[in-house]
Backbone as numpy.savetxt, mean C-alpha at the origin, in Angstrom:
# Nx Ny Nz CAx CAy CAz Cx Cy Cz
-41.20 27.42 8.09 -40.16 27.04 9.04 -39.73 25.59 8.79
-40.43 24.73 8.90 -40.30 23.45 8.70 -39.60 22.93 6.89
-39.78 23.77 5.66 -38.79 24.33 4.76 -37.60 24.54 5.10
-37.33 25.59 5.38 -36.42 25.88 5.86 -35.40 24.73 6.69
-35.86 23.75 7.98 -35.20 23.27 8.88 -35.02 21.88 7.82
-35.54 21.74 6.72 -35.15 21.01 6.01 -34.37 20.66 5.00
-34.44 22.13 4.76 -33.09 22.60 3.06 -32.06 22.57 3.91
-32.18 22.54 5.71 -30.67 23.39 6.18 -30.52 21.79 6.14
-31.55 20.92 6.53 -30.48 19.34 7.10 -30.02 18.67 6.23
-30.92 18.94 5.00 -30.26 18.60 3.22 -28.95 18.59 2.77
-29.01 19.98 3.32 -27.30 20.71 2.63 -26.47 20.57 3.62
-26.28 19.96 5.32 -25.70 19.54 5.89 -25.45 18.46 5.80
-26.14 17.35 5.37 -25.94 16.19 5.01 -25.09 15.82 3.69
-25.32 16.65 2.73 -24.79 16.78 1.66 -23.07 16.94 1.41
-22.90 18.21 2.88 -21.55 18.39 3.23 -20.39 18.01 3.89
-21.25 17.26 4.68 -20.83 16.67 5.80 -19.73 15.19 5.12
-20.30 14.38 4.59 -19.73 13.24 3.64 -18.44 13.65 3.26
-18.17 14.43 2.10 -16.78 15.16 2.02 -16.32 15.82 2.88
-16.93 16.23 3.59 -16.01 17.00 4.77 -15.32 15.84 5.75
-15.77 14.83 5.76 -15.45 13.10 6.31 -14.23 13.02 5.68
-14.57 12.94 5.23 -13.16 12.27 3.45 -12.15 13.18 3.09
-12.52 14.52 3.75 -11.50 15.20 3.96 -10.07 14.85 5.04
-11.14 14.79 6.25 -10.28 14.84 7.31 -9.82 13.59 7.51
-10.36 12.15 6.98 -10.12 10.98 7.06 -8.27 10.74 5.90
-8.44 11.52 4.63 -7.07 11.66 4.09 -6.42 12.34 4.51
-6.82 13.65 5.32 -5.08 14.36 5.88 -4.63 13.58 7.30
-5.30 13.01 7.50 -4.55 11.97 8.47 -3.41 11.24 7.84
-3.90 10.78 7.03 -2.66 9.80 6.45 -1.04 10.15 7.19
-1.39 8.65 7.62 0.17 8.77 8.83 1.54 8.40 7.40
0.88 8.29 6.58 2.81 7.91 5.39 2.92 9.23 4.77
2.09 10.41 4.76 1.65 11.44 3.97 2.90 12.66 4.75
3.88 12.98 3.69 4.83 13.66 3.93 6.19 12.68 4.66
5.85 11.52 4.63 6.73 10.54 4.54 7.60 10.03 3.62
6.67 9.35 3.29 6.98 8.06 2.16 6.12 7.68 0.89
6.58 8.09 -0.31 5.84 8.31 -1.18 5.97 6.62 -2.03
4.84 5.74 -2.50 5.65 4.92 -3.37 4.85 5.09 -4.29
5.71 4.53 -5.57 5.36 4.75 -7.45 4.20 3.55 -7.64
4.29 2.85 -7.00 2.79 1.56 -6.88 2.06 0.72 -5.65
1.32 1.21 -5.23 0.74 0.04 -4.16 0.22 -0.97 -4.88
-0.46 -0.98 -5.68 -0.51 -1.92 -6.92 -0.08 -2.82 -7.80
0.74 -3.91 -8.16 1.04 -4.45 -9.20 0.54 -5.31 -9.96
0.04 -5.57 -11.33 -0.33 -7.00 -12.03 0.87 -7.19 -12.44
1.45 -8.60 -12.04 2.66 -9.28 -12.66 1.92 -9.94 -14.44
0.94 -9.91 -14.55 0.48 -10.64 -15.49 0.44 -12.04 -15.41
1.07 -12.52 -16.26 0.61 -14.04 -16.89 2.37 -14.62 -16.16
2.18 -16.14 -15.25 3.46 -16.58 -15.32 3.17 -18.18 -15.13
3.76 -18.80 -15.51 3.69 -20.19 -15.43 3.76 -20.79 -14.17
3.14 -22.21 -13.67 3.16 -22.73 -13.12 4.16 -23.26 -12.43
4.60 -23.03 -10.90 5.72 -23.41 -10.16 7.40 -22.78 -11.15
6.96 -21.31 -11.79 7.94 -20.26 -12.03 7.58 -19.30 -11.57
8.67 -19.18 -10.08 8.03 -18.03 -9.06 8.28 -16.38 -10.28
7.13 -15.41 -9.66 7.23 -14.13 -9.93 7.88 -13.26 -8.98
8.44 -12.51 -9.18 8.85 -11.09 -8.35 8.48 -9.42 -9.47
7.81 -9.42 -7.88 7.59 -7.40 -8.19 8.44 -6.85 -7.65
8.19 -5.39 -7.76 9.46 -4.38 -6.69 8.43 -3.19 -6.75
8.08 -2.98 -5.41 7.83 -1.90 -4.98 8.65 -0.60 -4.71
8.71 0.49 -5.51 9.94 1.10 -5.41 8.84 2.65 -4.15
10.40 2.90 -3.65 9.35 3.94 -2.71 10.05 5.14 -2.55
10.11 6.36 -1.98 10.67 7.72 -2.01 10.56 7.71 -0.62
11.51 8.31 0.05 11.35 8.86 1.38 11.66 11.16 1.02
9.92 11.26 1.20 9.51 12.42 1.08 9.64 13.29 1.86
10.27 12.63 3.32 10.19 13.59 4.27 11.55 13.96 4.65
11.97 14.42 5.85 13.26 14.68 6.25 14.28 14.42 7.78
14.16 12.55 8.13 14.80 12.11 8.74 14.37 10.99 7.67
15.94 9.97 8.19 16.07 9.13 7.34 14.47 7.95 8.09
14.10 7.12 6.33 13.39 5.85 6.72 13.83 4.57 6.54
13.25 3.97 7.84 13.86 2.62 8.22 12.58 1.56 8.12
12.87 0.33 7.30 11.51 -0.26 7.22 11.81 -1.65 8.33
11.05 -1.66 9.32 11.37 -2.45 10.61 11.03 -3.55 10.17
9.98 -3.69 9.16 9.37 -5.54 9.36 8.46 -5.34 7.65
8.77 -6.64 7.12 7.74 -7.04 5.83 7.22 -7.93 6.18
5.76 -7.79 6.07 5.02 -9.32 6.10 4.06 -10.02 5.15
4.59 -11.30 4.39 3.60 -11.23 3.32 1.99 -11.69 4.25
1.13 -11.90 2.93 0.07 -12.55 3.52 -0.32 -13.53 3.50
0.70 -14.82 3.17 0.57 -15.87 3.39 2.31 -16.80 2.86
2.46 -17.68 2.97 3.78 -18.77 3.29 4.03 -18.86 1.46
3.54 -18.25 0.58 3.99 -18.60 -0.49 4.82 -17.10 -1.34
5.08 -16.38 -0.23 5.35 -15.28 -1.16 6.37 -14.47 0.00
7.17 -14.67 -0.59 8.94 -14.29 -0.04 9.01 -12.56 -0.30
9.26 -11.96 0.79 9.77 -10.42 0.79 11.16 -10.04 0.85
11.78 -9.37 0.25 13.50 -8.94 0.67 13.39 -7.08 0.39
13.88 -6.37 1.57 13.61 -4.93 1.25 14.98 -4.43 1.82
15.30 -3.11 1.35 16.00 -1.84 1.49 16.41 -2.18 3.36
17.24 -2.41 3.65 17.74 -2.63 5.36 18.46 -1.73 5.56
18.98 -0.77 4.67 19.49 0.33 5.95 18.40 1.72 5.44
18.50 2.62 6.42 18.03 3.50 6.30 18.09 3.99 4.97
17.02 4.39 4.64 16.59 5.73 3.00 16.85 6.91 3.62
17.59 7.67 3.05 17.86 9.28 3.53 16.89 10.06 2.64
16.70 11.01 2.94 15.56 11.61 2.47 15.90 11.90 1.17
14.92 11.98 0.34 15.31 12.54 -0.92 15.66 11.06 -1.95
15.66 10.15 -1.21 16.54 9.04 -1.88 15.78 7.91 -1.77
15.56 6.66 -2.64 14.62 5.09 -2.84 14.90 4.73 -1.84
13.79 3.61 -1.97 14.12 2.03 -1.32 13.29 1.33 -2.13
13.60 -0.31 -1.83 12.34 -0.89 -2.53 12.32 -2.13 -1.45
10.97 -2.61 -2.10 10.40 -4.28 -1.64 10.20 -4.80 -2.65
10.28 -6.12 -2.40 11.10 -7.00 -3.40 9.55 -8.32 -2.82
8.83 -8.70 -3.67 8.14 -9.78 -2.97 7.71 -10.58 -4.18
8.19 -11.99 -3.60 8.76 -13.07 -4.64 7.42 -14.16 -4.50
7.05 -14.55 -5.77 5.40 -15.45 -4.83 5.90 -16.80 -6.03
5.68 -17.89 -5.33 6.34 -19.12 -5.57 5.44 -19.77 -6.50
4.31 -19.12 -7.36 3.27 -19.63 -8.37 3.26 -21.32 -8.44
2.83 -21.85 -7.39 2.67 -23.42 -6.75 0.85 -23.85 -7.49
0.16 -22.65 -7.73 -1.67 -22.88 -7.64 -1.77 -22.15 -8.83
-2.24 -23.37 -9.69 -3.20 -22.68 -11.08 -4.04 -21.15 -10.85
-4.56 -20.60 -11.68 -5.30 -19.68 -11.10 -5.15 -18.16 -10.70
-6.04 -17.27 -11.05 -5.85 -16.01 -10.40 -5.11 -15.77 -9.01
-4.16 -15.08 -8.90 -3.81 -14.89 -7.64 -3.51 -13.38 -7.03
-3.73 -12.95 -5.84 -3.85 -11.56 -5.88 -2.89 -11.94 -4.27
-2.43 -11.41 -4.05 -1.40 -11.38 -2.75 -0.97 -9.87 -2.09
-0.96 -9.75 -0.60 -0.48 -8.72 0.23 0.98 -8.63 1.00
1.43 -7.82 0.66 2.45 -7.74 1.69 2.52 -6.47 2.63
2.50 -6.40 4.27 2.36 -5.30 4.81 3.50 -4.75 5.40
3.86 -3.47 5.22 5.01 -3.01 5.60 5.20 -2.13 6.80
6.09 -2.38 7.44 6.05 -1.49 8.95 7.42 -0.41 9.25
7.11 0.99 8.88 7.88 1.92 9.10 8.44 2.37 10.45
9.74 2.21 10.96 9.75 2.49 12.51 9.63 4.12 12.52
8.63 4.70 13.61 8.08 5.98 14.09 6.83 5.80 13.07
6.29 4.98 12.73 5.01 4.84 11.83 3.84 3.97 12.38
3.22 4.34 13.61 2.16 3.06 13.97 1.31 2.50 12.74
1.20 3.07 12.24 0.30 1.75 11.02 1.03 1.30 9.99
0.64 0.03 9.41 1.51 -0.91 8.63 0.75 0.12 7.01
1.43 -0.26 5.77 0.91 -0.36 4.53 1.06 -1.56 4.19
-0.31 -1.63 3.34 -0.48 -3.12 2.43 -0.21 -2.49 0.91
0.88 -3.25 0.57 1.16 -3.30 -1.25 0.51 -4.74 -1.78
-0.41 -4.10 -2.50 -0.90 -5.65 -3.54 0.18 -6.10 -4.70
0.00 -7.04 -5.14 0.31 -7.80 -6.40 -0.58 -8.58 -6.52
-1.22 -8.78 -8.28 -2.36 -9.70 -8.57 -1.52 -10.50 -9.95
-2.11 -11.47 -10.54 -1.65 -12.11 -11.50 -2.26 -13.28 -12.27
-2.15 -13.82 -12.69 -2.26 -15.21 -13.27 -1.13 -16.21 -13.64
-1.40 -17.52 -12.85 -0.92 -18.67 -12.68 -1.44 -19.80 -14.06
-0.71 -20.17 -15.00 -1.09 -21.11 -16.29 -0.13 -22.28 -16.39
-0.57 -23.35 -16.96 -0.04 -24.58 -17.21 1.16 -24.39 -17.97
């Protein structure tokens, strides 16, 4: 018996984890929304006090138009400009986030984006390097 009550808590434990990670991704509140081609960017290599810009390009997957209410970077050195009227479905938008390379050095930066009818924000990275 005590076998037994143990293979069962084994293989419940075992299942349980993905079964987490299941239900934790079909939540995803952008999922059948808004699809984008990178949350990710390395700008690579750019010189010192020669600002960089990425572009986040994005899909509106679903079927009322999307409106992006607010960009916020994650700090005073890195300028956002995005898509202001509505994306109709089927059709882009992008974000545009401009970082003013002022600091030698690796730099990795956030910008969070706020979909209206979307309570949670997305964070798009950009990482890079800053050289003399």
């Amino acid at each position: 018996m005590k076998k037994l009550i143990l293979s069962m808590s084994l293989l419940l434990g075992a299942l349980l984890p993905g079964w987490a990670q299941t239900t934790v991704s079909s939540s995803d509140p952008f999922a059948g929304k808004v699809k984008f081609n990178q949350e990710t960017i390395d700008f690579g290599t750019t010189k010192l006090n020669h600002p960089v810009s990425v572009t986040f390009v994005f899909k509106n997957v679903g079927n009322t138009p999307l409106i992006i209410e607010n960009v916020r970077p994650s700090c005073g050195c890195t300028t956002p400009s995005y898509t202001q009227e509505p994306v109709l479905p089927g059709k882009e938008g992008k974000i545009v986030a401009t970082y003013n390379a002022a600091v030698l050095g690796e730099a990795s930066k956030t910008v969070s984006v706020k979909f209206k009818g979307i309570d949670q924000e997305l964070d798009l990275h950009f990482t890079g390097k800053v050289v003399q």
